[in-house]
N, C-alpha and C positions, 0 to 999 in steps of 0.2 A: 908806487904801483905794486911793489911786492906784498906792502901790510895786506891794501886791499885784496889781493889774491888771498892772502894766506886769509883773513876774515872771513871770504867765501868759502873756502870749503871748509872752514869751521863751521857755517853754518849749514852749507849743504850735508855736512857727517850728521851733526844735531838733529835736523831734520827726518834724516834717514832711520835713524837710532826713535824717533818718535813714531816714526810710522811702524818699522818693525812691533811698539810697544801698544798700537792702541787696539783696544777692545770693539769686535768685531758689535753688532746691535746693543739689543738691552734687557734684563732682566725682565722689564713689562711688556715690551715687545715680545719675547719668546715665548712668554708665559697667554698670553692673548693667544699667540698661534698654536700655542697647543691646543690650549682649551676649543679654539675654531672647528682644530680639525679632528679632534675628538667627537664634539658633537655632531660633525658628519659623519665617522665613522670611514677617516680617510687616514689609515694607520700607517703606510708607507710612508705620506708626511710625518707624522707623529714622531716617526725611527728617526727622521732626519735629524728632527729636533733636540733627541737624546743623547747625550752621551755616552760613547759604547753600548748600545740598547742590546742585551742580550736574542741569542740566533733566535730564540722561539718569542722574541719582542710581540709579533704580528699573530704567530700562533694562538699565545695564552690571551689576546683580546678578543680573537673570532671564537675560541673556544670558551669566555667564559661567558659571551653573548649569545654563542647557542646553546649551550647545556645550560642557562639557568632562563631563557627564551626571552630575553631582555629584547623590546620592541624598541625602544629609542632611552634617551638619556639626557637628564637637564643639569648643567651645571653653572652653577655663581659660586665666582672667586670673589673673594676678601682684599682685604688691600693689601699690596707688596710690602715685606718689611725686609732689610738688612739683617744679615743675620753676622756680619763679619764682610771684612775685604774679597770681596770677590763672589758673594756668598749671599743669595737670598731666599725667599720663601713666601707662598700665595697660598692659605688656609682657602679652602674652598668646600661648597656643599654641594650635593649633588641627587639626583630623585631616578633612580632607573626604574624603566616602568615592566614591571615583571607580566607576559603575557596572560600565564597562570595565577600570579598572585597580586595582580595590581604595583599602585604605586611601591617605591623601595628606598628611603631615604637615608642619605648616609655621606659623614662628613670625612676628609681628609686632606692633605698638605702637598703641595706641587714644589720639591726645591729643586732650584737652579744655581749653579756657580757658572765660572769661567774656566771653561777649558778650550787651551788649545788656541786664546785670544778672541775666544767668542763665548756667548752668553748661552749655556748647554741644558737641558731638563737632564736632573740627576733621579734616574724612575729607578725606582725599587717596585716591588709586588704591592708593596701597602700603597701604593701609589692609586692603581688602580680597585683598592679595598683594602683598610686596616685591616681586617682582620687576616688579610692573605702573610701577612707578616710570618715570618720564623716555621714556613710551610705550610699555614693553614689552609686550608680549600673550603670552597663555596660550593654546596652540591642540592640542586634542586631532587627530592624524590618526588617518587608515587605514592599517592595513600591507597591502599586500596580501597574499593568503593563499601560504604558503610551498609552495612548488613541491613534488609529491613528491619522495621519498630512494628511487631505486632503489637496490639494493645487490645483491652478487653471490648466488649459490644457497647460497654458505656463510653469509651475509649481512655479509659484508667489503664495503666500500668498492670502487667501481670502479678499476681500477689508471687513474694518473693515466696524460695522456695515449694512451688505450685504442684511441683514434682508432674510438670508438664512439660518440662520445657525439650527433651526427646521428639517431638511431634512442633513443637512450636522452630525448633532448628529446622527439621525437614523444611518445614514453610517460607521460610526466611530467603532461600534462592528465589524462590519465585515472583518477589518482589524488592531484589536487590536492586538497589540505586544503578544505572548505568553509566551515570557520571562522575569523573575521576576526580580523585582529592590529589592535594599536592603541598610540600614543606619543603622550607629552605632551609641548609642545615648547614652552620658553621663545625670544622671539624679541623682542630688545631692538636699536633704528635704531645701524646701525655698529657690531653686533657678530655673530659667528656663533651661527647658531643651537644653542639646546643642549639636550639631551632629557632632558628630568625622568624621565620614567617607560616602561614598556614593556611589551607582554604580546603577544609574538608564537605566531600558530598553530604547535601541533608540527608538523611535517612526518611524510605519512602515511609508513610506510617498506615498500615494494615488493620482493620478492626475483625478482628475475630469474634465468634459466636457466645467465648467463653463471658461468662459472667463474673464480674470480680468477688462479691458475694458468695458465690453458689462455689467457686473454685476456692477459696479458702477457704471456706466449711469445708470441703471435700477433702481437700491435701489436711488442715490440721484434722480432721476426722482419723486420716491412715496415718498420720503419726506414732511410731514406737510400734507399727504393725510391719514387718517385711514381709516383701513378697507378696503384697497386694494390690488393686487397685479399684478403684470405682468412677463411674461414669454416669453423667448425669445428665438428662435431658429434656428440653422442652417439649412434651407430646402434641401440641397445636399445631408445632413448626418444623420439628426434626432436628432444632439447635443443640450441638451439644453447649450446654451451658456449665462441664467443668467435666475433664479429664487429667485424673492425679492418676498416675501411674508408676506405682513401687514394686514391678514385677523385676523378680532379678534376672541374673545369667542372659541378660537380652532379649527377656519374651514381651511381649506388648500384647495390651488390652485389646488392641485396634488390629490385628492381624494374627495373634496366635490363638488356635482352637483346644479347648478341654473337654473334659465330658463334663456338660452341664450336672449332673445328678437330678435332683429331682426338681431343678425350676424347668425341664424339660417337660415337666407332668402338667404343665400350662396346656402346653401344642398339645400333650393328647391328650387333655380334659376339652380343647377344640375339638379336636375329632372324634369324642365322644360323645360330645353334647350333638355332633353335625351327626352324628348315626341315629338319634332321636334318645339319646340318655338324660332324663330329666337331672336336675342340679336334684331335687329334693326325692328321689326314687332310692330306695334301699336296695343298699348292694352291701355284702359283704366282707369283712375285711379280718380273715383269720390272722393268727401270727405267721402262718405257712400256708404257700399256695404251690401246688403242683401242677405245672400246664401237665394233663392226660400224657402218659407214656413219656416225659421227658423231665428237665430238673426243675428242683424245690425251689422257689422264693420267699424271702423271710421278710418280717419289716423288723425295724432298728430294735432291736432286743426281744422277739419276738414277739410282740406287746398284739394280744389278741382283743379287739374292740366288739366282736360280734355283728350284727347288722345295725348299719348306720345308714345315712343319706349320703350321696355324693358327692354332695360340697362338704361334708366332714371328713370324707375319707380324703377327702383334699387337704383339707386344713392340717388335719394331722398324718398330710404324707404316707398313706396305707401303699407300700411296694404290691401287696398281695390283692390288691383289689385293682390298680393300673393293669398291671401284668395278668389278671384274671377279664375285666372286662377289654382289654385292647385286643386278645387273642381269641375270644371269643364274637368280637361283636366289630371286630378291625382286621383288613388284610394290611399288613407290611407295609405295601404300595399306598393305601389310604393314608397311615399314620404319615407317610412319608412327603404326599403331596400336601397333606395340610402343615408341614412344616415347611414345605416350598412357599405356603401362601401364606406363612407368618413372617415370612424374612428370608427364610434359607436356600431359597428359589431365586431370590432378586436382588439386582445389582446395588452395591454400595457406594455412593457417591458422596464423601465426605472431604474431599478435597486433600485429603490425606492418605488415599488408599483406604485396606482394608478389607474384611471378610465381613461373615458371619456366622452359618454354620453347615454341617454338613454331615447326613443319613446316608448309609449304604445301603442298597437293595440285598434283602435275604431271602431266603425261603427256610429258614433253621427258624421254628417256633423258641429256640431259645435266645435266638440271638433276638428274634420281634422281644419277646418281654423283655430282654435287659435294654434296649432301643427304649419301649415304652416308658421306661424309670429314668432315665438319663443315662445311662450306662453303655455296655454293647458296645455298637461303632458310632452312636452321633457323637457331634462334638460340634462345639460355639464358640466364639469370642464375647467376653465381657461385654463389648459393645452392641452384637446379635441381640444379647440376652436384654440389656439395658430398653432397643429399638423394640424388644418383643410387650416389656411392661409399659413402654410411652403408647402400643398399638391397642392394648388392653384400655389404658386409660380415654383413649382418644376416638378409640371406634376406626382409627383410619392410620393403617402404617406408613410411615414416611422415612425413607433410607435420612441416617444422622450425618448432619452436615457441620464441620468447621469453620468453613467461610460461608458469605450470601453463597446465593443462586447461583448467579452472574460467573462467579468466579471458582466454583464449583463446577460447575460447565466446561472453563474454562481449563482448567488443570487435571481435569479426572476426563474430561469429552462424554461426560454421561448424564443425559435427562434428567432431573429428579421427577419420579413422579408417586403419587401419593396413590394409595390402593386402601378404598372403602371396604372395609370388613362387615362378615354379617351381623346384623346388632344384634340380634335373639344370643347369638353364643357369647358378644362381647358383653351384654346384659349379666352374662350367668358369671361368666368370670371376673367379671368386676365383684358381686356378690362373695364370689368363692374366696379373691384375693383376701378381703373382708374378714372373711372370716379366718384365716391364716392370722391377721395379726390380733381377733377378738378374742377367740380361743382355740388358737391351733399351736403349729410351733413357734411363730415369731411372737407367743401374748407374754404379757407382763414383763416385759424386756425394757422397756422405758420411752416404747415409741409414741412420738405425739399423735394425737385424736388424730382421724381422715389419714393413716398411710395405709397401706394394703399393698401385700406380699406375698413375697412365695420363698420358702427358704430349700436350699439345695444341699447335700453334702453328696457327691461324687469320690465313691473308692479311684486308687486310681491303682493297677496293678503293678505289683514288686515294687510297691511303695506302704509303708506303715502307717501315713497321714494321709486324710481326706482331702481334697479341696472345698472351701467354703465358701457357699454363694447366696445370695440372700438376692431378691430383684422384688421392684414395686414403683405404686408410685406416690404421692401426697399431691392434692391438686395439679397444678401446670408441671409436675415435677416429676419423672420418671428416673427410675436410678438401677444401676446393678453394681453388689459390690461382691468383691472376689478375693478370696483370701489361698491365694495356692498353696499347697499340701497343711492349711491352716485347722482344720477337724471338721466340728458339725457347723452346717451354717447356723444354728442358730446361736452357739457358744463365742464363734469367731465372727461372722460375718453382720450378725444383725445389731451387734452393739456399735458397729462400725456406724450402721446407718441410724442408728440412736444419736452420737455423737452428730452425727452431718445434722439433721435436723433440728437439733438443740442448738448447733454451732450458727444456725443461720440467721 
């Protein structure tokens, strides 16, 4: 009876000592429950499952599910392998669906030991992403939203260096994308950062007026010239069809005023011809003209022509015969409204702002004649000037536009509207212009058959250099080019426009 006894609790201790030693589940069992309750996104379970799961366990899964906007998450484990006594491991794949960026697929490894007589998830950071390894972090940005694509009216690409692109910026808000871009960016201590993923806004794409043709002639034309620019435009339409703009210190074609010089003598060869001054009527044009009891006017080296016709004393720029017939046969006020009804009156709608020029009221007989030369107190923007030769060519002024209509409207809140000129003057001065490039100041310069112009040099005071202007047009093509503090227009400005026309 005693063996028997003592045999018993031999085996009831045995027993005892086996239970104390067995292993609470099972590697594949634990590993299933993770992954379950992962995919629901039931993290409190998850901690249970871990081993010592560090305090921000729960935190860094709700946070790397809303800062990278992860909508759900698919995972397939691999098969269980041994990795050592007590010791296993379950490769698995996984596809987290990024709200922002779509699918997001990415592999890694679930291991498990036994601790503590149960079968434990051993999570580390790589756990829930390799790359979060040795402190990397996962961090979704923002792209900002992509800038519009303006493009030419054929819808080619701006010719590079167009020496537009001042005006083409401004524009670019207007038609910014309003939908956000976004990158996912691995970012691991002592190494450069690296971008998982990507989904940038398209960029909206804009056609603008500009012609890709007509604006590379134009920009390589002012090449090697500073502090110039020229504007060039469609007189049918009002397009501008190429704005190169190389004005320095921050002045612009499209907004800053000069004294025209003498392509001003356009508007009052208008208002000369509207008093009844015949284009072929002989008028005079000394080297020196004195308006009665006030100051002397000269022309460019005093250069005396004697009596000529009207439209020569154009051609060849006569200071002494504007300044003689505009004071005699012009009040102030006259000269002044008919530069209202060339442009200098009316609003400018070109989707980019803008002026164009502007006459002061006088009553000093000296200041009317320097007024009637370009001088005195008018002053224009290269673009004015440009809108005043597309009105000549065209019979009908039309404010210069950047964009359509539509969009013009749009961004400026201002009508375009087109205003019929009288043809008997626009007749004379298409003639006149004519003759300026056949044998006035712009002849024998290199310009092609059919341009016709007007060339300006503007003193400008407590300056030593002129500014140089040259304006005209060649068929559908109206141009002003402007050369600041560059001399006479015909030395600086019309070889400009030599060049544009060869170049096209």
């Amino acid at each position: 009876m005693l063996a028997i006894a003592l045999v018993a609790v031999v085996g009831a201790g045995a027993f005892a000592v086996a239970a104390s030693n067995r292993v609470k589940g099972s590697a594949s069992q634990t590993a299933a429950d993770y992954f379950d309750a992962w995919r629901k996104g039931d993290v409190s379970r998850m901690a249970r499952l871990v081993y010592q799961p560090p305090a921000d366990f729960a935190v860094r899964h709700h946070r790397l599910t809303e800062e990278l906007h992860i909508e759900s998450i698919r995972l397939t484990p691999g098969r269980l392998r041994s990795t050592g006594e007590g010791a296993a491991e379950v490769p698995f794949a996984g596809v987290r669906q990024l709200a922002d960026l779509g699918a997001w697929p990415f592999d890694s490894t679930l291991r498990l030991g036994v601790r503590d007589r149960a079968w434990k998830v051993l999570w580390a950071p790589e756990t829930l992403h390799p790359l979060l390894k040795d402190g990397g972090t996962l961090e979704l940005d923002e792209v900002d939203a992509s800038a519009a694509e303006l493009v030419t009216s054929e819808g080619a690409r701006i010719p590079n260096d167009s020496y537009a692109d001042a005006y083409l910026d401004q524009l670019k808000p207007e038609f910014a994308s309003s939908s956000r871009g976004w990158e996912l960016v691995s970012k691991v201590p002592g190494q450069p950062a690296r971008q998982l993923l990507a989904r940038r806004p398209k960029a909206d794409v804009e056609r603008t007026t500009l012609s890709r043709p007509v604006q590379a002639a134009a920009a390589r034309a002012l090449d090697g010239v500073d502090d110039s620019a020229m504007v060039v435009i469609r007189p049918s339409t009002g397009e501008i069809l190429a704005l190169a703009d190389r004005l320095k210190n921050n002045y612009s074609a499209v907004r800053d005023v000069f004294p025209p010089g003498s392509v001003f003598k356009t508007i009052t060869a208008a208002a000369l011809l509207g008093s009844g001054l015949d284009p072929a009527a002989e008028v005079r044009c000394p080297g020196t003209y004195t308006i009665p009891f006030h100051a002397p006017f000269k022309n460019d080296g005093e250069v005396d022509r004697g009596l000529i016709s009207f439209t020569d004393a154009y051609a060849y720029s006569c200071n002494t015969t504007f300044v003689e017939q505009a004071t005699t046969r012009l009040t102030a006020d006259q000269l002044r409204e008919t530069a209202d009804e060339w442009g200098f009156g009316r609003q400018i709608a070109t989707g980019i702002g803008g002026t164009c020029g502007a006459m002061q009221e006088t009553d000093d007989p000296d200041m009317f004649g320097l007024d009637a030369i370009g001088q005195g107190q008018v002053v224009a923007t290269p673009l004015c000037m440009a809108a005043l030769a597309a009105a000549v060519q065209s019979g009908t002024w039309r404010s210069p536009r950047l964009l359509s209509d539509a969009e013009v409207r749009r961004i400026d809140g201002i009508p375009h509207k087109d205003v019929r000129m009288e043809e008997g003057i626009v007749a004379s001065l298409r003639d006149m212009m004519a003759a300026v490039v056949d044998h006035g100041t712009a002849s024998d310069m290199g310009l092609p058959e059919g341009v016709a112009g007007k060339t300006g040099t503007a003193e400008v005071p407590d300056e030593e250099l002129s500014h140089a202007w040259f304006i005209g047009y060649r068929d559908d093509l109206a141009f002003c080019v402007f050369v600041r503090h560059g001399g006479s227009g015909r030395q600086a400005a019309v070889p400009i426009a030599a060049r544009f026309f060869n170049g096209l």
